[in-house]
C-alpha positions in Angstrom: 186.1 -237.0 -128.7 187.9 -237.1 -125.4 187.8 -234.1 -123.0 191.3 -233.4 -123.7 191.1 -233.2 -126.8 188.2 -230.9 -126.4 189.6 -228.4 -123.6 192.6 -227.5 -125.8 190.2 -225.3 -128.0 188.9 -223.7 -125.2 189.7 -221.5 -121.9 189.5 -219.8 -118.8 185.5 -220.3 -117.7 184.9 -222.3 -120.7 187.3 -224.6 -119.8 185.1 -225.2 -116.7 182.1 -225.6 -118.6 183.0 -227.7 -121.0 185.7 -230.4 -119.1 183.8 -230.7 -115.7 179.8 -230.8 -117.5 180.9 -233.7 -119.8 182.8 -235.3 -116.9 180.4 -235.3 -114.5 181.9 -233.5 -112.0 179.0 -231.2 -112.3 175.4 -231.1 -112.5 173.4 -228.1 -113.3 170.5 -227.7 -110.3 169.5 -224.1 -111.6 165.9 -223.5 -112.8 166.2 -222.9 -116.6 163.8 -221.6 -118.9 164.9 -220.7 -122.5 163.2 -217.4 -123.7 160.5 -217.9 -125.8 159.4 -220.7 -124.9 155.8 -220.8 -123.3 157.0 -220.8 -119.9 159.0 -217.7 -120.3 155.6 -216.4 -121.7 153.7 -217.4 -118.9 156.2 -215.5 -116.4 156.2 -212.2 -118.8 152.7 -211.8 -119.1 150.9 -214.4 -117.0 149.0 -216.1 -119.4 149.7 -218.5 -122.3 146.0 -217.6 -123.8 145.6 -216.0 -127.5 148.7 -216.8 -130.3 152.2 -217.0 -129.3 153.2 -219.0 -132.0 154.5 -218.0 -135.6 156.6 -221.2 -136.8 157.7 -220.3 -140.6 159.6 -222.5 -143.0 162.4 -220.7 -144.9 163.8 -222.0 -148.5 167.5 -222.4 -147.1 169.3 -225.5 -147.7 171.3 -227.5 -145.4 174.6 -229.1 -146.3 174.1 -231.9 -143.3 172.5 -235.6 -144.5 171.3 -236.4 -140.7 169.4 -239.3 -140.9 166.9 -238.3 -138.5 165.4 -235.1 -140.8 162.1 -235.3 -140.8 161.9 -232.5 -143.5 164.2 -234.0 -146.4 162.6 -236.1 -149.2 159.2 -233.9 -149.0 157.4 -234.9 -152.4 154.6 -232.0 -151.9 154.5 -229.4 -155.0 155.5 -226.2 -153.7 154.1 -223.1 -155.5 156.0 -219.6 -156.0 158.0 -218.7 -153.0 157.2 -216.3 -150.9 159.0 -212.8 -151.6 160.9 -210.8 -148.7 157.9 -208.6 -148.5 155.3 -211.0 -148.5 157.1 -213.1 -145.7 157.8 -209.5 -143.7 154.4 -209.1 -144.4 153.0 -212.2 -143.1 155.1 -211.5 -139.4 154.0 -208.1 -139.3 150.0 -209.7 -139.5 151.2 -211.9 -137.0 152.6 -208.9 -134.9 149.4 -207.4 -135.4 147.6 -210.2 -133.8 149.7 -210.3 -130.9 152.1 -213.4 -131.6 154.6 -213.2 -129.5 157.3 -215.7 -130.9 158.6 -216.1 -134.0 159.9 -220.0 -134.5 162.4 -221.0 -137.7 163.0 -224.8 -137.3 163.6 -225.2 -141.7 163.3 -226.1 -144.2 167.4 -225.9 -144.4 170.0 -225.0 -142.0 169.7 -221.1 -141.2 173.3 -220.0 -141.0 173.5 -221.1 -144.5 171.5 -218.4 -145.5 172.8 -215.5 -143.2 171.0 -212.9 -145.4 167.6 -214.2 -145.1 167.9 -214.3 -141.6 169.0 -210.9 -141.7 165.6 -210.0 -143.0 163.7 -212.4 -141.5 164.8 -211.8 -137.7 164.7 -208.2 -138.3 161.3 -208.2 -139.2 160.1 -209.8 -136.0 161.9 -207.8 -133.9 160.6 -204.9 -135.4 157.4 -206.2 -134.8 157.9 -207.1 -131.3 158.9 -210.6 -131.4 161.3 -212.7 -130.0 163.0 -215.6 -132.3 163.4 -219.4 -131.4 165.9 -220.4 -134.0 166.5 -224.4 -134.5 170.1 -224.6 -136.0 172.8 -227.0 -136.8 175.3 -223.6 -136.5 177.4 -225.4 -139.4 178.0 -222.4 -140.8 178.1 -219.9 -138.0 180.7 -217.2 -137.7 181.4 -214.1 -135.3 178.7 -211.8 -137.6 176.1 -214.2 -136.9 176.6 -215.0 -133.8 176.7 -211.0 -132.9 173.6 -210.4 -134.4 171.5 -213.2 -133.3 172.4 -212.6 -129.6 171.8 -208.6 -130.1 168.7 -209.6 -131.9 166.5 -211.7 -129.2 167.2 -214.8 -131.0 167.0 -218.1 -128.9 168.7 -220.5 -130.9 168.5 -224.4 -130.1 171.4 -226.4 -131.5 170.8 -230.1 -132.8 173.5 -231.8 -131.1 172.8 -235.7 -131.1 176.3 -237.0 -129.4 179.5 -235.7 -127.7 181.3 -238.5 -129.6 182.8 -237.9 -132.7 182.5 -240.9 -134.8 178.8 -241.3 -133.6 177.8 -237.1 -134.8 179.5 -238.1 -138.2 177.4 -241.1 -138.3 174.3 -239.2 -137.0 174.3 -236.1 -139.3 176.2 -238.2 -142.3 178.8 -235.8 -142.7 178.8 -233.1 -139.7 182.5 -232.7 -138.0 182.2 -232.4 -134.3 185.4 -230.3 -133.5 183.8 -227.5 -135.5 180.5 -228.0 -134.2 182.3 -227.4 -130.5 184.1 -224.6 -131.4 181.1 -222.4 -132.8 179.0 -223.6 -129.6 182.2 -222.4 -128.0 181.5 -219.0 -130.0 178.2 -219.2 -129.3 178.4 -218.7 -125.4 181.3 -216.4 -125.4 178.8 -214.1 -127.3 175.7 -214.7 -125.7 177.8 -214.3 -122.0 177.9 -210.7 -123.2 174.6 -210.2 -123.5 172.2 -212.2 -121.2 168.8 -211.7 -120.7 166.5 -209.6 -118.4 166.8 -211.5 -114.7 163.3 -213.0 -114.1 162.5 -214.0 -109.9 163.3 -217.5 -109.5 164.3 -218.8 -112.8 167.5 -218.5 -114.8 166.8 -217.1 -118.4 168.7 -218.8 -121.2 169.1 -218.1 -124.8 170.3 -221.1 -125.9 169.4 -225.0 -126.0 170.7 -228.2 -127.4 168.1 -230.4 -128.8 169.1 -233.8 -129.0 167.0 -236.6 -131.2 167.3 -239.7 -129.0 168.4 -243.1 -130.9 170.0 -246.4 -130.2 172.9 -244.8 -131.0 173.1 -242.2 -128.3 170.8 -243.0 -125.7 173.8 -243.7 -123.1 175.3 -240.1 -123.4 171.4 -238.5 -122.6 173.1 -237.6 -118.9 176.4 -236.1 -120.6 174.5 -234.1 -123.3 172.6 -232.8 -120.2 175.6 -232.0 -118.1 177.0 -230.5 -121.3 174.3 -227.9 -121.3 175.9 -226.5 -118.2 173.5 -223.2 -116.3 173.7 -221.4 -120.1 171.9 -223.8 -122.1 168.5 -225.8 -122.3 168.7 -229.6 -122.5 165.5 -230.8 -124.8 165.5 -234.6 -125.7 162.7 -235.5 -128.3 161.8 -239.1 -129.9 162.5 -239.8 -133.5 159.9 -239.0 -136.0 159.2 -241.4 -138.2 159.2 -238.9 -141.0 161.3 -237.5 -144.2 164.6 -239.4 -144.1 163.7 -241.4 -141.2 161.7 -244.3 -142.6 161.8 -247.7 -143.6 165.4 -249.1 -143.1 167.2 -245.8 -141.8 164.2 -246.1 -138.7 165.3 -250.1 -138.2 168.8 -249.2 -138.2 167.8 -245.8 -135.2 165.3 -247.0 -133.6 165.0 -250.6 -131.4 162.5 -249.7 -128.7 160.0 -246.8 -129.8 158.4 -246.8 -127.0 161.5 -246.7 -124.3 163.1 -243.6 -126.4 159.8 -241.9 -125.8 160.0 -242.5 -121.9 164.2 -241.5 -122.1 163.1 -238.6 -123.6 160.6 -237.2 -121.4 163.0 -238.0 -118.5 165.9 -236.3 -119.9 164.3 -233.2 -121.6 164.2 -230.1 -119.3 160.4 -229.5 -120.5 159.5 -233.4 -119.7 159.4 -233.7 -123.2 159.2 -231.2 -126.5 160.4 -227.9 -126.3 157.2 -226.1 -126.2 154.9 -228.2 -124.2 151.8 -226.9 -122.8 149.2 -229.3 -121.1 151.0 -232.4 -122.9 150.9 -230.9 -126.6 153.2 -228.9 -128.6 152.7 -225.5 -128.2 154.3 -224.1 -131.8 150.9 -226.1 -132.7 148.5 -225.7 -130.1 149.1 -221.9 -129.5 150.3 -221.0 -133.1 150.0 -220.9 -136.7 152.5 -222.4 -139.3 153.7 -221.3 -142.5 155.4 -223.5 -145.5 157.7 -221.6 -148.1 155.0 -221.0 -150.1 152.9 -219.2 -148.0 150.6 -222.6 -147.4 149.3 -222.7 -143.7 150.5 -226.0 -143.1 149.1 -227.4 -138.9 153.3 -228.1 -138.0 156.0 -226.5 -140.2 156.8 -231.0 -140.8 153.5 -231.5 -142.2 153.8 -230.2 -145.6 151.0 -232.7 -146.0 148.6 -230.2 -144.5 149.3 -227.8 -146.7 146.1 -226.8 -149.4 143.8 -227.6 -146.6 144.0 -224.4 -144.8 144.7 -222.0 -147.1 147.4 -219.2 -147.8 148.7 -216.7 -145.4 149.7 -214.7 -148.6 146.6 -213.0 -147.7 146.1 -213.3 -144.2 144.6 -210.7 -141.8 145.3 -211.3 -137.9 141.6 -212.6 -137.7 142.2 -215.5 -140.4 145.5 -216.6 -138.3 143.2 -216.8 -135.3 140.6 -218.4 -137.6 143.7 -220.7 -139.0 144.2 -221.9 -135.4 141.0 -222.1 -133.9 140.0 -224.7 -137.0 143.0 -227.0 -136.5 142.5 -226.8 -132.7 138.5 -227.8 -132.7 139.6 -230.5 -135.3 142.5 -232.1 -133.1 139.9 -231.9 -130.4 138.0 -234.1 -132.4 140.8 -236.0 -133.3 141.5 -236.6 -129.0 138.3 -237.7 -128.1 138.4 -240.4 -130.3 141.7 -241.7 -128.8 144.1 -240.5 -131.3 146.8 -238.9 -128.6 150.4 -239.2 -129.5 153.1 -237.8 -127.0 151.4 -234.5 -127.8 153.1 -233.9 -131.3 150.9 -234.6 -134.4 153.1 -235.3 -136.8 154.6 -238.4 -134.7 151.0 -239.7 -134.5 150.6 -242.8 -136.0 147.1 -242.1 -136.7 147.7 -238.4 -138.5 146.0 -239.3 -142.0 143.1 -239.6 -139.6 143.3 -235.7 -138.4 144.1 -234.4 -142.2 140.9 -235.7 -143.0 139.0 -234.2 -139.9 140.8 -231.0 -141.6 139.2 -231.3 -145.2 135.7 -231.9 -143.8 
């Protein structure tokens, strides 16, 4: 899509935004920090000790075929879903614990299933959370947007290229002019209601996450200039995972190992979104949850899950139990050399840690 093309959808300060960030005319210098993330935690309370981390898959579906989902194709048999109380009972547990953040990165797209994250989001912020949301916004409208921003909801949007042809090809069927205009939605909102000031950095609600590939490695520095002063740039390798296997990873993936450097150059973090001391910090500093209640050690490694148990159940103690098992396990795990970019699921060695987890 050209920047013409683009800038007739928008105007006045988002014209600005949008034309000169994917022109190059300017580049953002500010000191971001998304809230939520482990950073933002530090600041707020000064430490990133104890849980921060809630991730929870939700049973929505997703009407994008992105070849890069490392959630599709899952072959695990899930058990009975968890009800609305039991999930609202789960954060509260988590609230009780002191988890500060609650993450949604699946198992569908999360605008598709506005009324879940009705409940959902309000039952975190009841219980003093605040929300990381991972979203394709394909179906976001005004409503949503309006109560995500009001709402503490950080929301990182997959965007994987500022080219038309290329996002089609990328998410199989997404259409970028629509994808621009609710990102154009998206900040108009959010402008209105910004975060608390914090000394020295520049709080932001809002990210792009972009999956780097052969495809799109060359538009890394516009997808960056893109984000502007309002939104996060995080660039993460492909994981070899879900759809992204066998001939769909030949046909993304030429050089592994120079995507993962890219990546850690271009990301605003250095790398994930939630890195602390080189490793994910959803995992490190968390507990995950499947749709069936099934602690799971990532919300992508439904292969973790019956090894851990159920948080149907769970007091605050057995989600610090939860994490203090997969932690001294993965330590394990390290000292015998099995360190992948600090993301477990991406390590090539993982069947290796799942069976540190069932001993």
């Amino acid at each position: 899509m050209t920047s013409s093309l683009l800038t007739n959808k928008i105007t006045g300060l988002e014209i600005s935004r949008y034309y000169f960030n994917i022109n190059g005319g300017i580049v953002n210098s500010t000191a971001k920090i998304l809230v939520g993330l482990p950073e933002y935690h530090q600041l707020a309370s000064g430490t990133t000790d104890g849980l921060i981390y809630l991730t929870m898959n939700l049973p929505t579906i997703c009407s994008y075929r992105c070849l890069k989902c490392a959630l599709a194709g899952s072959q695990r048999a899930v058990g009975p879903l968890l009800s609305t109380n039991e999930r609202r009972q789960i954060i509260t547990t988590a609230g009780m614990a002191g988890t500060k953040t609650l993450v949604i990165i699946g198992n569908g797209e999360p605008t598709e299933n506005f009324p879940m994250m009705v409940e959902t989001v309000s039952a975190a912020v009841e219980n003093g959370m605040n929300i990381i949301l991972f979203s394709t916004l394909s179906h976001l409208d005004e409503e949503q947007a309006e109560f995500f921003a009001t709402h503490d909801v950080s929301i990182i949007v997959s965007l994987d290229s500022l080219d038309e042809k290329t996002y089609r090809l990328l998410t199989g069927n997404g259409n970028l002019c629509v994808v621009f205009e609710k990102i154009r939605r998206l900040r108009t909102v959010y402008d209105k209601h910004p975060a608390s000031k914090v000394v020295g950095k520049n709080l932001v609600r809002l990210g792009v996450n972009t999956t780097v590939c052969r495809q799109n490695i060359s538009e890394l520095s516009s997808l960056r200039k893109f984000c502007g002063d309002d939104m996060m740039f995080f660039v993460n390798p492909p994981m070899r995972r879900g759809r992204l296997q066998s001939r769909q990873w030949s046909h993304l993936v030429d050089n592994e190992e120079v995507l993962q450097q890219v990546a850690q150059e271009f990301s605003e973090t250095g790398g994930h979104s939630s890195l602390v001391d080189g490793v994910c910090g959803y995992f490190s500093h968390g507990v995950s949850v499947d749709v069936d209640g099934e602690f799971l050690t990532c919300g992508y490694a439904g292969e973790t899950a019956g090894l851990l148990g159920n948080a149907r159940t769970a007091t605050p103690q057995t989600l610090f139990d939860t994490n203090g098992r997969i932690q001294k396990r993965f330590e394990i795990h390290r000292r015998c050399g099995n360190q992948h970019i600090g993301c477990p699921p991406r390590d090539p060695n993982l069947e290796s840690f799942i069976d540190l987890l069932r001993s």
